[in-house]
PDB file of N, H, CA, C and O in Angstrom:
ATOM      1  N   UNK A   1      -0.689  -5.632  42.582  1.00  0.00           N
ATOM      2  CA  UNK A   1      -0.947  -5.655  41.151  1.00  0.00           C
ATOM      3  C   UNK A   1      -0.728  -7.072  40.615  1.00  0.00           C
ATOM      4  O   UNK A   1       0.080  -7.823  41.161  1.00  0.00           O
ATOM      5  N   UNK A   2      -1.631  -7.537  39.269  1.00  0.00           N
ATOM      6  H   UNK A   2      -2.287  -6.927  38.825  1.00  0.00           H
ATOM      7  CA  UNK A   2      -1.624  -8.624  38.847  1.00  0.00           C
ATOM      8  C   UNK A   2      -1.903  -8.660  37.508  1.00  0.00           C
ATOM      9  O   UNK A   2      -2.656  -7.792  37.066  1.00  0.00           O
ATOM     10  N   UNK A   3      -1.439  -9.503  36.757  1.00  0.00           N
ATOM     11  H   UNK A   3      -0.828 -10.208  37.116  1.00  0.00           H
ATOM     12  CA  UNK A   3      -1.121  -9.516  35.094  1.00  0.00           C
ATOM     13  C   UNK A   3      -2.349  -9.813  35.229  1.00  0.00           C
ATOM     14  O   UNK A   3      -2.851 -10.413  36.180  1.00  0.00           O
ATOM     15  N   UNK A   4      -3.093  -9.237  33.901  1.00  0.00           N
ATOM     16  H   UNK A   4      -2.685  -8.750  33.129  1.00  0.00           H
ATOM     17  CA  UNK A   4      -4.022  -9.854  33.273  1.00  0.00           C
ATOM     18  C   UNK A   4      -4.064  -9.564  32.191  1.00  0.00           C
ATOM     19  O   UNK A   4      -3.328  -8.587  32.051  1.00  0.00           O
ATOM     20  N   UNK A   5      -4.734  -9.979  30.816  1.00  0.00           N
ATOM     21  H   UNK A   5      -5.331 -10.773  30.930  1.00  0.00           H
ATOM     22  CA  UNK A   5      -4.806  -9.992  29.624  1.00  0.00           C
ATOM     23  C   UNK A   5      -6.215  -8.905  28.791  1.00  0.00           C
ATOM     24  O   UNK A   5      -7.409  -8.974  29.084  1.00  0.00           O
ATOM     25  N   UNK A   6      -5.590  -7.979  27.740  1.00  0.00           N
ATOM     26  H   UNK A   6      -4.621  -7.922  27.502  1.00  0.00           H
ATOM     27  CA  UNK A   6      -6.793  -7.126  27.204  1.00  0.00           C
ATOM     28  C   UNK A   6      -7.054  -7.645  25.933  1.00  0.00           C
ATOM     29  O   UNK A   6      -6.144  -7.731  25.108  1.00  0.00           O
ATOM     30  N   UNK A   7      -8.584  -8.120  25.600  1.00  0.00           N
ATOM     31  H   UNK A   7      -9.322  -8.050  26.271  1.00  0.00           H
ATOM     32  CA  UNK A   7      -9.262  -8.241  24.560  1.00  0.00           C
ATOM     33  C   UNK A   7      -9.412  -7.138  23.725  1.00  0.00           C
ATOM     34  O   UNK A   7     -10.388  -6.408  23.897  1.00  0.00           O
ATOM     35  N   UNK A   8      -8.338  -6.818  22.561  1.00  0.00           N
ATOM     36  H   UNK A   8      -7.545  -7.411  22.421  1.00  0.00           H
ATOM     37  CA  UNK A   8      -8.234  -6.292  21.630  1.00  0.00           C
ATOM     38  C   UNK A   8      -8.827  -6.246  20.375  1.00  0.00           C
ATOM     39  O   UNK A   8      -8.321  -6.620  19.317  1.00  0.00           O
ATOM     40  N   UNK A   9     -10.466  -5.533  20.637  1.00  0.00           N
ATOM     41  H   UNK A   9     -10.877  -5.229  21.497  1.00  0.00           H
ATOM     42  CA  UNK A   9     -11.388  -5.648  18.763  1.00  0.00           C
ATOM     43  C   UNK A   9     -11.080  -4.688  17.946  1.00  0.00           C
ATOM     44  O   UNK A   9     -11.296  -3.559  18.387  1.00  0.00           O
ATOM     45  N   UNK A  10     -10.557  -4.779  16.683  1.00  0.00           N
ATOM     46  H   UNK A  10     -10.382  -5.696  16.325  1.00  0.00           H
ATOM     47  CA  UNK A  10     -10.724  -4.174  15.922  1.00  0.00           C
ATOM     48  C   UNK A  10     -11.911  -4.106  14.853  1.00  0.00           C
ATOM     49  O   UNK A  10     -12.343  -5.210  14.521  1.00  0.00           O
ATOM     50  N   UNK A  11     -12.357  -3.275  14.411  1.00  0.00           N
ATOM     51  H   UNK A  11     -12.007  -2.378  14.680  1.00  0.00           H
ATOM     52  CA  UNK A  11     -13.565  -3.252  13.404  1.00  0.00           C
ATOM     53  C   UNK A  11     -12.880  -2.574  12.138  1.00  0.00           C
ATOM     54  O   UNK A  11     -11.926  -1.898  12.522  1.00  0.00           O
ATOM     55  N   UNK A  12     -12.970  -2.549  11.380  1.00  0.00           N
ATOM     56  H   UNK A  12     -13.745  -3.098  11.068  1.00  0.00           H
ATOM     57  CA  UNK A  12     -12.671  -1.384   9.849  1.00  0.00           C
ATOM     58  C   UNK A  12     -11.714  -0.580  10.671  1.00  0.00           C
ATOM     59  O   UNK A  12     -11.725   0.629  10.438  1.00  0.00           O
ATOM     60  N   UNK A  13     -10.686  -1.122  11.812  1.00  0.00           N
ATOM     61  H   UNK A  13     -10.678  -2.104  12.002  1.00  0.00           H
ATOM     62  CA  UNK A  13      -9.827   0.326  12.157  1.00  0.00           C
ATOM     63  C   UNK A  13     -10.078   0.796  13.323  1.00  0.00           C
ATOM     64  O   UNK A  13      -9.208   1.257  14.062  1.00  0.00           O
ATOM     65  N   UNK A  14     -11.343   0.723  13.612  1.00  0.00           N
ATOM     66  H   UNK A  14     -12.050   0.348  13.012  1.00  0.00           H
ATOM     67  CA  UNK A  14     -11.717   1.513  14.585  1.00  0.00           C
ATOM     68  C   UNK A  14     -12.211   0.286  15.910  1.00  0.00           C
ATOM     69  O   UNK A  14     -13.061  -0.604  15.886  1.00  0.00           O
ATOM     70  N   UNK A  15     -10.974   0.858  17.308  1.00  0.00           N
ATOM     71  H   UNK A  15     -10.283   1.581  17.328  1.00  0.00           H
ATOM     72  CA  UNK A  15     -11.611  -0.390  18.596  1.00  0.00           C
ATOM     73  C   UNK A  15     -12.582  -0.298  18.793  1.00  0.00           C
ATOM     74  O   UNK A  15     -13.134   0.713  18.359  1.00  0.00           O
ATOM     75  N   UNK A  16     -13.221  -1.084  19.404  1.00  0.00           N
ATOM     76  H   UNK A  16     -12.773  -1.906  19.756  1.00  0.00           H
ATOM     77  CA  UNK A  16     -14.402  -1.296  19.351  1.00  0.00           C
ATOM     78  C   UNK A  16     -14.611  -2.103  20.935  1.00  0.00           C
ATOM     79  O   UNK A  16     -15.718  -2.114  21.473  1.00  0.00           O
ATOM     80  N   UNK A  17     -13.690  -2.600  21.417  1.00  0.00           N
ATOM     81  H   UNK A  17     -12.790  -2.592  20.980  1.00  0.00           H
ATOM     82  CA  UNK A  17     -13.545  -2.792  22.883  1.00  0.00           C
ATOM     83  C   UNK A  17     -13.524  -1.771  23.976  1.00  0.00           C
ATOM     84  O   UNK A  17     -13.445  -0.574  23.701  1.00  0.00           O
ATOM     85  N   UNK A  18     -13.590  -2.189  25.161  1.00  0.00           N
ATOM     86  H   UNK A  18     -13.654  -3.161  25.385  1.00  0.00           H
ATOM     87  CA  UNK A  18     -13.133  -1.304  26.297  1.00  0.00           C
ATOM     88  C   UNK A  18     -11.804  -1.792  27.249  1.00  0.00           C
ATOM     89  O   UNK A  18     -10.870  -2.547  26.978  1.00  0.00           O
ATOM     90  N   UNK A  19     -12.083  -1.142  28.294  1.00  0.00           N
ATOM     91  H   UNK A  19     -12.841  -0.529  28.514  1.00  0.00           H
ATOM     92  CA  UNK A  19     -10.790  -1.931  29.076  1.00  0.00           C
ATOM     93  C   UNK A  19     -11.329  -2.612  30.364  1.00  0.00           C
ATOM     94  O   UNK A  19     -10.723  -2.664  31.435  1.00  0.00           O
ATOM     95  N   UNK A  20     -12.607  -3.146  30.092  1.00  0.00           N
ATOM     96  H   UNK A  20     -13.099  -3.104  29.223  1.00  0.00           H
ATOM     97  CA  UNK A  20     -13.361  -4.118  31.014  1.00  0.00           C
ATOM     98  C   UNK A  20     -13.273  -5.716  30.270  1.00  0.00           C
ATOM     99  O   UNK A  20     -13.657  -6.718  30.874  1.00  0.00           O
ATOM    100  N   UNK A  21     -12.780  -5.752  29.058  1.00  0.00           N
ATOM    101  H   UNK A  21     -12.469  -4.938  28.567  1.00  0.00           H
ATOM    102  CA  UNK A  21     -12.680  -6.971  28.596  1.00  0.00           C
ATOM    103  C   UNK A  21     -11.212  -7.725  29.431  1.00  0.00           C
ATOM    104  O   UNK A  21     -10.246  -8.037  28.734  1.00  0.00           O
ATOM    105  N   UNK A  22     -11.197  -7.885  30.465  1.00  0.00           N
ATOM    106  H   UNK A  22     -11.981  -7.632  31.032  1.00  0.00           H
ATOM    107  CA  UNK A  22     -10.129  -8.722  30.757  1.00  0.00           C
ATOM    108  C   UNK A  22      -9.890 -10.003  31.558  1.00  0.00           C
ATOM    109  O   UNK A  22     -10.279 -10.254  32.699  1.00  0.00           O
ATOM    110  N   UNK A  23      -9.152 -10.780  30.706  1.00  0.00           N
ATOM    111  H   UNK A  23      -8.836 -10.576  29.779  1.00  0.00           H
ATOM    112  CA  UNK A  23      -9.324 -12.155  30.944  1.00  0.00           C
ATOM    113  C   UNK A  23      -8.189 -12.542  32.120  1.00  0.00           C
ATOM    114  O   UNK A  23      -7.272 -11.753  32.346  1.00  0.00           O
ATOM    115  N   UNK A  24      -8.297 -13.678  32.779  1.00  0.00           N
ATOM    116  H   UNK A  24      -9.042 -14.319  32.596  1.00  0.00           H
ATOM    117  CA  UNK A  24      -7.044 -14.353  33.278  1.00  0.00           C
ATOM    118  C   UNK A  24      -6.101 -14.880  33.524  1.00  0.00           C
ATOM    119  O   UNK A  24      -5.325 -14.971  34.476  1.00  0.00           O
ATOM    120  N   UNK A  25      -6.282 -15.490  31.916  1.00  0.00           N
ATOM    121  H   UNK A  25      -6.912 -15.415  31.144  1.00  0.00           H
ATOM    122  CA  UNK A  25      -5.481 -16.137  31.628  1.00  0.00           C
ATOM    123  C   UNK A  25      -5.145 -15.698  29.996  1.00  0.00           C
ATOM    124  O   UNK A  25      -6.092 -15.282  29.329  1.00  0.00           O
ATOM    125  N   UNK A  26      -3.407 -15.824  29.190  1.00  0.00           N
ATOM    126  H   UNK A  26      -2.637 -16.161  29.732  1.00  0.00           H
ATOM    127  CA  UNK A  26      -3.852 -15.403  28.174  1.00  0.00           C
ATOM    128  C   UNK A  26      -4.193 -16.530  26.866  1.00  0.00           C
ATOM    129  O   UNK A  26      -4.306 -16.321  25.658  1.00  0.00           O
ATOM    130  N   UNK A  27      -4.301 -17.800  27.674  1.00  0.00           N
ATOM    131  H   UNK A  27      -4.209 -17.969  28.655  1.00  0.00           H
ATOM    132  CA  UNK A  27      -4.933 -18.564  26.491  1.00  0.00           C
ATOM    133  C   UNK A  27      -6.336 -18.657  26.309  1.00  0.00           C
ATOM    134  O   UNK A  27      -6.975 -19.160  25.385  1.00  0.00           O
ATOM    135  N   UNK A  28      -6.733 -18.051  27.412  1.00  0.00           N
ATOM    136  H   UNK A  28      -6.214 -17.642  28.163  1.00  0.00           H
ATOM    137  CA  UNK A  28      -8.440 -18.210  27.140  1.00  0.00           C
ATOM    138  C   UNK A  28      -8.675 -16.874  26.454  1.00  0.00           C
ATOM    139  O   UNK A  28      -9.623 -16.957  25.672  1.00  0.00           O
ATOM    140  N   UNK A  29      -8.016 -15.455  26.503  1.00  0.00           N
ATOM    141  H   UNK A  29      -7.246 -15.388  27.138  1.00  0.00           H
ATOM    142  CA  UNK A  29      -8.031 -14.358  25.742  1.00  0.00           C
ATOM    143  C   UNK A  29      -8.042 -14.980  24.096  1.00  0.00           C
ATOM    144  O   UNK A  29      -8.917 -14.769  23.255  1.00  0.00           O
ATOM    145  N   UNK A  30      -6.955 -15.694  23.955  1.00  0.00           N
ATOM    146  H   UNK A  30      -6.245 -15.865  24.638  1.00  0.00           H
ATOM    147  CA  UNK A  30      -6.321 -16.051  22.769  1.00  0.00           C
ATOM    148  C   UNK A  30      -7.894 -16.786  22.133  1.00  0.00           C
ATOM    149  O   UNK A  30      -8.377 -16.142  21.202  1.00  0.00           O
ATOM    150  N   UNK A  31      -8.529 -17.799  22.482  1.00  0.00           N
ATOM    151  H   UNK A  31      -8.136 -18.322  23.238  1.00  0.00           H
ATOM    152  CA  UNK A  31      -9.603 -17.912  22.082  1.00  0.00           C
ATOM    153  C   UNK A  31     -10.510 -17.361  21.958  1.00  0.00           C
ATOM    154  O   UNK A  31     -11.047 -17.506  20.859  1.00  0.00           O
ATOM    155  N   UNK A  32     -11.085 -16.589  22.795  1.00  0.00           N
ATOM    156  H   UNK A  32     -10.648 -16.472  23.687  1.00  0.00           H
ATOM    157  CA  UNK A  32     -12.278 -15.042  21.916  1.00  0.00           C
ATOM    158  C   UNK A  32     -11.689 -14.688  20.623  1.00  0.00           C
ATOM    159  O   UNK A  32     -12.117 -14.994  19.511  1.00  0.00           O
ATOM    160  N   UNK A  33     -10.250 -13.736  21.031  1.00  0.00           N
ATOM    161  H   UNK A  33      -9.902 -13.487  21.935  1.00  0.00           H
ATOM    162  CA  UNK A  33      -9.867 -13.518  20.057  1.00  0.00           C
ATOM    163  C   UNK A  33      -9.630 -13.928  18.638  1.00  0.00           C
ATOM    164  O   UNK A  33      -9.784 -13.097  17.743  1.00  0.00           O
ATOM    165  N   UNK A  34      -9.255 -15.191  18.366  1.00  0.00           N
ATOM    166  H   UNK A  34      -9.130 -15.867  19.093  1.00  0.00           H
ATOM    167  CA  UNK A  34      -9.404 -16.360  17.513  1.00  0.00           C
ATOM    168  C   UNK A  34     -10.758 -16.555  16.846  1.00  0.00           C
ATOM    169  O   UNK A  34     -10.908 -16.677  15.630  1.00  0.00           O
ATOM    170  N   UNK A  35     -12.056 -16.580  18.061  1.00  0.00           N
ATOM    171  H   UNK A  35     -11.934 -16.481  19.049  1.00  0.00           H
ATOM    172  CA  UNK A  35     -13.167 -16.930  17.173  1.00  0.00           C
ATOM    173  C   UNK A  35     -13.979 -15.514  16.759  1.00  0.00           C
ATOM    174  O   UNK A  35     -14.995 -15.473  16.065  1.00  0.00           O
ATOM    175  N   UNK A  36     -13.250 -14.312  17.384  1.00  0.00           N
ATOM    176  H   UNK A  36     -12.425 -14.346  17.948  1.00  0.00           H
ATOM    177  CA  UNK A  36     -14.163 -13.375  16.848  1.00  0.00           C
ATOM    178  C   UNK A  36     -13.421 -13.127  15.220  1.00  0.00           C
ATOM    179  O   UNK A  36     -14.221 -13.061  14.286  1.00  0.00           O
ATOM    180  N   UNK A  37     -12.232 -13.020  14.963  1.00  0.00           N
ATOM    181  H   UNK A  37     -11.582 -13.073  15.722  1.00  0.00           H
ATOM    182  CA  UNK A  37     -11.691 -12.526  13.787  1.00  0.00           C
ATOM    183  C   UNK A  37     -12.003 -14.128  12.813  1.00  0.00           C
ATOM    184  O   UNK A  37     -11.667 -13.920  11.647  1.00  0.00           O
ATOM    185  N   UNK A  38     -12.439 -15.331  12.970  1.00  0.00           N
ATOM    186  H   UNK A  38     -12.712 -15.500  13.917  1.00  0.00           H
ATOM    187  CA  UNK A  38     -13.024 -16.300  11.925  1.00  0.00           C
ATOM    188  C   UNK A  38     -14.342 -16.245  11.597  1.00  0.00           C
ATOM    189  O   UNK A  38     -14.925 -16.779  10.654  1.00  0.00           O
ATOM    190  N   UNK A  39     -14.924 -15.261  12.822  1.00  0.00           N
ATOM    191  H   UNK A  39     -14.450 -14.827  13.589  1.00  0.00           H
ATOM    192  CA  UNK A  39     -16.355 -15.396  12.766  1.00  0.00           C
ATOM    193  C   UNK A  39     -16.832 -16.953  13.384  1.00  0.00           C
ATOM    194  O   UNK A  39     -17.547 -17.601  12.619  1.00  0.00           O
ATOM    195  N   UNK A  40     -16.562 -17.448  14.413  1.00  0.00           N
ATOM    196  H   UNK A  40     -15.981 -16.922  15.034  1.00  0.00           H
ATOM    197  CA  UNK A  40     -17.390 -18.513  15.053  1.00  0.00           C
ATOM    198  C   UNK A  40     -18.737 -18.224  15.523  1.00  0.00           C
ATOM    199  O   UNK A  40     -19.052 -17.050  15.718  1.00  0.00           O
ATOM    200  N   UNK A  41     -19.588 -19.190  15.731  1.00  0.00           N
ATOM    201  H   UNK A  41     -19.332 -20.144  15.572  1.00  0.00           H
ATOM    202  CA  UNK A  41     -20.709 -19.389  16.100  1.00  0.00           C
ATOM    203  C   UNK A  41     -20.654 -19.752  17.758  1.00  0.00           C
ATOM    204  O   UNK A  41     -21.065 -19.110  18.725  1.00  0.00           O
ATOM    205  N   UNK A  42     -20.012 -20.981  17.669  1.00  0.00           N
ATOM    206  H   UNK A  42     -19.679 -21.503  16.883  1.00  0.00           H
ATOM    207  CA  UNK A  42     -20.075 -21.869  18.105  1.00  0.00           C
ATOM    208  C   UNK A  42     -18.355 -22.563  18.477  1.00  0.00           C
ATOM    209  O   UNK A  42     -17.340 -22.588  17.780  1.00  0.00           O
ATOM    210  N   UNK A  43     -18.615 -23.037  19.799  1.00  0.00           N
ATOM    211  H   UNK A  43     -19.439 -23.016  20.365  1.00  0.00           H
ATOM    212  CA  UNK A  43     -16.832 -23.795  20.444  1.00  0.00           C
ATOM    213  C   UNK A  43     -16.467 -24.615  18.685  1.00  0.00           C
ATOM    214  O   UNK A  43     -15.650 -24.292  17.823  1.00  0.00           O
ATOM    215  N   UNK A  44     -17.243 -25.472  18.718  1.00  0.00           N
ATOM    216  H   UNK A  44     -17.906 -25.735  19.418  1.00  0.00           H
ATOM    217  CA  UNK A  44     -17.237 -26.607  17.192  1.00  0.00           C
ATOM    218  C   UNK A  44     -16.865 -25.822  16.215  1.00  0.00           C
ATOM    219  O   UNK A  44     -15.826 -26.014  15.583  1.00  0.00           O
ATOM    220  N   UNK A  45     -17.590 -24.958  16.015  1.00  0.00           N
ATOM    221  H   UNK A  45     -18.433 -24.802  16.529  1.00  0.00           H
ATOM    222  CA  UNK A  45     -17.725 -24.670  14.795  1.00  0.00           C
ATOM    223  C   UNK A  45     -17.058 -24.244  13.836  1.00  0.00           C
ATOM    224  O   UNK A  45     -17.255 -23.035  13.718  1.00  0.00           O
ATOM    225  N   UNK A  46     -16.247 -24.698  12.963  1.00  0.00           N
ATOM    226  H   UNK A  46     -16.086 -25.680  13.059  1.00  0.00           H
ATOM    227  CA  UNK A  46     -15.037 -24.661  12.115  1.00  0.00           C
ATOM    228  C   UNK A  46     -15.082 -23.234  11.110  1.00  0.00           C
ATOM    229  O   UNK A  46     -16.173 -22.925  10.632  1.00  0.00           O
ATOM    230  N   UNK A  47     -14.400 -22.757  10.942  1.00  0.00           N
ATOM    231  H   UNK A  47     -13.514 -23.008  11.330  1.00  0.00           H
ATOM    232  CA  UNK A  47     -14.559 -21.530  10.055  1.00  0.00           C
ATOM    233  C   UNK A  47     -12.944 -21.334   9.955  1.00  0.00           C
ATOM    234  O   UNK A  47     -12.108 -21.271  10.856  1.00  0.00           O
ATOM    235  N   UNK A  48     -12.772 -21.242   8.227  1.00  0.00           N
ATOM    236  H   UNK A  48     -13.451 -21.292   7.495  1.00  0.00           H
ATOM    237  CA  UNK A  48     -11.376 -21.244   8.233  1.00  0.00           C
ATOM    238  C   UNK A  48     -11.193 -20.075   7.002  1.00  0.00           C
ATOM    239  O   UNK A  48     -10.369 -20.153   6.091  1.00  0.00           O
ATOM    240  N   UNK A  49     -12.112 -19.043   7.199  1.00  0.00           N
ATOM    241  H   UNK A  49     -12.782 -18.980   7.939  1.00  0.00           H
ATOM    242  CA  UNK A  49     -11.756 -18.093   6.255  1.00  0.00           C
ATOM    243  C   UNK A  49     -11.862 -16.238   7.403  1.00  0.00           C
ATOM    244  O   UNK A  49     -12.884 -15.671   7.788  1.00  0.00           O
ATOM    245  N   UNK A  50     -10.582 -15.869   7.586  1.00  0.00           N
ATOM    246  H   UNK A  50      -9.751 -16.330   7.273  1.00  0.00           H
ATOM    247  CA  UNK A  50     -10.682 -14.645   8.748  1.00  0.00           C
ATOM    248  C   UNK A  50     -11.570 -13.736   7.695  1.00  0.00           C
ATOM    249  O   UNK A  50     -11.855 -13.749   6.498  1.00  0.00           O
ATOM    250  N   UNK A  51     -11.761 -13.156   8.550  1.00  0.00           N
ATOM    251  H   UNK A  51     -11.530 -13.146   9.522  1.00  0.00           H
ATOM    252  CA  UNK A  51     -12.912 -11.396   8.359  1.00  0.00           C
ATOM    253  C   UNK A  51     -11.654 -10.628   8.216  1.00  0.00           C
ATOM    254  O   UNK A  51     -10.766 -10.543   9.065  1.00  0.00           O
ATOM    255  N   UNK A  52     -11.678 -10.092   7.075  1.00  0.00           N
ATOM    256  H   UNK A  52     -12.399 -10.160   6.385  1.00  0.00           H
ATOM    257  CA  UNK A  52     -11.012  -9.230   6.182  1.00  0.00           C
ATOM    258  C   UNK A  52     -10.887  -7.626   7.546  1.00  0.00           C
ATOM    259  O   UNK A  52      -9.793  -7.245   7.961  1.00  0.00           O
ATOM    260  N   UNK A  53     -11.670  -7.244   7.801  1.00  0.00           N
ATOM    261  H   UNK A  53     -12.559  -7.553   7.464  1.00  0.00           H
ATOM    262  CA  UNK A  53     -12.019  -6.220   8.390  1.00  0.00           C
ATOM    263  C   UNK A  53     -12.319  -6.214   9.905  1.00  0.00           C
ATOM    264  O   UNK A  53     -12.764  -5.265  10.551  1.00  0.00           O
ATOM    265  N   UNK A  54     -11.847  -8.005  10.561  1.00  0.00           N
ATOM    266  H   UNK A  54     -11.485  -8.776  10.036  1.00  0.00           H
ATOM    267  CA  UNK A  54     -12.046  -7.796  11.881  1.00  0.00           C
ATOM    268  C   UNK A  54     -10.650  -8.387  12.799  1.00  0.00           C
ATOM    269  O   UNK A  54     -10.219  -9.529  12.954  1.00  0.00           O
ATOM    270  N   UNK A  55     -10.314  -7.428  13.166  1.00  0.00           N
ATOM    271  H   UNK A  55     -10.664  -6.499  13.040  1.00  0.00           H
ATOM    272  CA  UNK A  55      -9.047  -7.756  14.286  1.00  0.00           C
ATOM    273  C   UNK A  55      -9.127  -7.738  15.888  1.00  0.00           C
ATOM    274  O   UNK A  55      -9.394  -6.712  16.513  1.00  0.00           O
ATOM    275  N   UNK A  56      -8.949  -8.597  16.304  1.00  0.00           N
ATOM    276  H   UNK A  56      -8.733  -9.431  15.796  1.00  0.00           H
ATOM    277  CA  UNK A  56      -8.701  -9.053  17.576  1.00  0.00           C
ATOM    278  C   UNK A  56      -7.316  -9.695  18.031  1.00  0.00           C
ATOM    279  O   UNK A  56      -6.674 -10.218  17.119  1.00  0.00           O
ATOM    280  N   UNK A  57      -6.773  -9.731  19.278  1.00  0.00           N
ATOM    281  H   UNK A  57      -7.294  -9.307  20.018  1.00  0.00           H
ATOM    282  CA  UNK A  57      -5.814  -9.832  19.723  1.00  0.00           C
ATOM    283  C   UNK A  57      -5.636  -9.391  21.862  1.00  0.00           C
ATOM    284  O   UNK A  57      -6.398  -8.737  22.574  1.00  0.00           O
ATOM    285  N   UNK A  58      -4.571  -9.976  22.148  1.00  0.00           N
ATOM    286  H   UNK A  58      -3.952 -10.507  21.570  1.00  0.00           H
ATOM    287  CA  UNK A  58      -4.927  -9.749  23.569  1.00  0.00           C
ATOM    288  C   UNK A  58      -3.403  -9.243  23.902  1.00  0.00           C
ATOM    289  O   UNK A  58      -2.472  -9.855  23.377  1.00  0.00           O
ATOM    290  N   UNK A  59      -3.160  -8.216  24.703  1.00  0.00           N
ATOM    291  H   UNK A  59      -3.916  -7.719  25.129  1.00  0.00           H
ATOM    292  CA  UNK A  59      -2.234  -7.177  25.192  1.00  0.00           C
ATOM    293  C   UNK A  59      -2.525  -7.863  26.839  1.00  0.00           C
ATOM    294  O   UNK A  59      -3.531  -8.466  27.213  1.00  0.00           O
ATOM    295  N   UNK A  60      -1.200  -7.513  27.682  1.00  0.00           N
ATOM    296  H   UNK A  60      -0.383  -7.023  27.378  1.00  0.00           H
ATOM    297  CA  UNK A  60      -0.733  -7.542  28.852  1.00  0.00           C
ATOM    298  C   UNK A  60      -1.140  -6.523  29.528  1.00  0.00           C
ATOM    299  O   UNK A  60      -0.573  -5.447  29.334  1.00  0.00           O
ATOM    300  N   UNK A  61      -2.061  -6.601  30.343  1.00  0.00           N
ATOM    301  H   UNK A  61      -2.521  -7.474  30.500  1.00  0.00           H
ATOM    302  CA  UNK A  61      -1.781  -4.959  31.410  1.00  0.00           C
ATOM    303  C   UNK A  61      -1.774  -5.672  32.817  1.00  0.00           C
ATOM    304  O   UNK A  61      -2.343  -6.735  33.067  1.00  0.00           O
ATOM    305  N   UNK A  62      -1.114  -4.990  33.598  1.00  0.00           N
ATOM    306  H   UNK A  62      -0.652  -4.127  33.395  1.00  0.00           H
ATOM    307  CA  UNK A  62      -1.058  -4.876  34.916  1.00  0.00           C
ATOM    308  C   UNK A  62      -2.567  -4.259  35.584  1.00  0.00           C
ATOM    309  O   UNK A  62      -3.217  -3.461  34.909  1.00  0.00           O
ATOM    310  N   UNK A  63      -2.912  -4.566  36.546  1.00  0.00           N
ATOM    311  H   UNK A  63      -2.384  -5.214  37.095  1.00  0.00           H
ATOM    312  CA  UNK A  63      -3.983  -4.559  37.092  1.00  0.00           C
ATOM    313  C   UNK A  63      -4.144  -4.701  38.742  1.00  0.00           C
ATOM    314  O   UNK A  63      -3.508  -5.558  39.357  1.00  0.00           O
ATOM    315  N   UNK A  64      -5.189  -3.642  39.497  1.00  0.00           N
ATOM    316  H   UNK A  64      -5.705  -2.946  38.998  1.00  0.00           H
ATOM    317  CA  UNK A  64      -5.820  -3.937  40.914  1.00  0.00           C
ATOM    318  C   UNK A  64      -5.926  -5.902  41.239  1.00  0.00           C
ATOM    319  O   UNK A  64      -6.556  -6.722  40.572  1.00  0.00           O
ATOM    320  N   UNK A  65      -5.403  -6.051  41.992  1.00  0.00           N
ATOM    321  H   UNK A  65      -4.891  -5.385  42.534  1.00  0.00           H
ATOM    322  CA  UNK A  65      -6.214  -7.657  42.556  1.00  0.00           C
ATOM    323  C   UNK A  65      -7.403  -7.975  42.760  1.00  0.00           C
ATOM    324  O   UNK A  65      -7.819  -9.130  42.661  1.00  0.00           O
ATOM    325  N   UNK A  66      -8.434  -6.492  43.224  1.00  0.00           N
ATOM    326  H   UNK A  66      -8.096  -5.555  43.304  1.00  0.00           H
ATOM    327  CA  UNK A  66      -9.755  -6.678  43.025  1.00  0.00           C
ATOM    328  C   UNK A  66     -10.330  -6.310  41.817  1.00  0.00           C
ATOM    329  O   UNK A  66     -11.501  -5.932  41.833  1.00  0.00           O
ATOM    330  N   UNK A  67      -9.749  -6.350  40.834  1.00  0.00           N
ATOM    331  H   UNK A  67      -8.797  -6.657  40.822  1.00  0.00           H
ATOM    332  CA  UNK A  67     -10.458  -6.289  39.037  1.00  0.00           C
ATOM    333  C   UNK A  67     -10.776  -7.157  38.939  1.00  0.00           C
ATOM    334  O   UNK A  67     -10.085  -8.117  39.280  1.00  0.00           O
ATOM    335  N   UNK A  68     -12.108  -7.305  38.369  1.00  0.00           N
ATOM    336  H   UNK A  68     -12.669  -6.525  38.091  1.00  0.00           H
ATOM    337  CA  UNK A  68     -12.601  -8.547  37.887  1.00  0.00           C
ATOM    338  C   UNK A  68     -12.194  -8.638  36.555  1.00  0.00           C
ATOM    339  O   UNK A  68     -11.954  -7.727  35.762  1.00  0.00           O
ATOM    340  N   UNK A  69     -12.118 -10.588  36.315  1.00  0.00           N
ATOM    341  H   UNK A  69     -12.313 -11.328  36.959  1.00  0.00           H
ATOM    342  CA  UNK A  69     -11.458 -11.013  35.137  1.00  0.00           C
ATOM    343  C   UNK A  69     -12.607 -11.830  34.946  1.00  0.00           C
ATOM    344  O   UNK A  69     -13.659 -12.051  35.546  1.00  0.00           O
ATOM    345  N   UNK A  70     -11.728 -12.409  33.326  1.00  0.00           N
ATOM    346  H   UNK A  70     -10.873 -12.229  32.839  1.00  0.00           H
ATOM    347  CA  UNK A  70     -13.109 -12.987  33.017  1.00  0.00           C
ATOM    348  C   UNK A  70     -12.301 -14.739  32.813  1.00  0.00           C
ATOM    349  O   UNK A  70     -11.185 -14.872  32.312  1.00  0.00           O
ATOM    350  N   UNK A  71     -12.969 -15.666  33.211  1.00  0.00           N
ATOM    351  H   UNK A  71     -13.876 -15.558  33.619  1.00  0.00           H
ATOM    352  CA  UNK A  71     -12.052 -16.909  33.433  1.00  0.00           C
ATOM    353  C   UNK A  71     -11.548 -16.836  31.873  1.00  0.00           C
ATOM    354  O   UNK A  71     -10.736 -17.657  31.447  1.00  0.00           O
TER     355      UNK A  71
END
């Protein structure tokens, strides 16, 4: 077994993820997460007002060694 990190969407409340979103690391989680709740476009692209109604965040799970992650 091996740590990996879960991409946590929230919509109006309701997840909206699965449990195939998982990353390898949790700072690269931390960035999806980050640009989905500002609404990014784009790596650049500055947006400094969050979506009222969109939550994201990344949780710890333990995991198979052959799960695929996402770099």
């Amino acid at each position: 077994m091996i740590i990996a990190f879960l991409l946590v969407v929230l919509v109006n409340g309701e997840t909206i993820s699965d449990n195939r979103m998982l990353f390898k690391s949790v700072y690269r989680c931390n960035e999806f997460a980050l640009a989905i709740e500002e609404g990014r476009m784009a790596p650049k692209n500055k947006r400094y007002t969050k979506n009222q109604n969109i939550t994201a965040y990344c949780i710890p799970r333990m995991v198979n060694q052959n799960t695929t992650l996402f770099e």
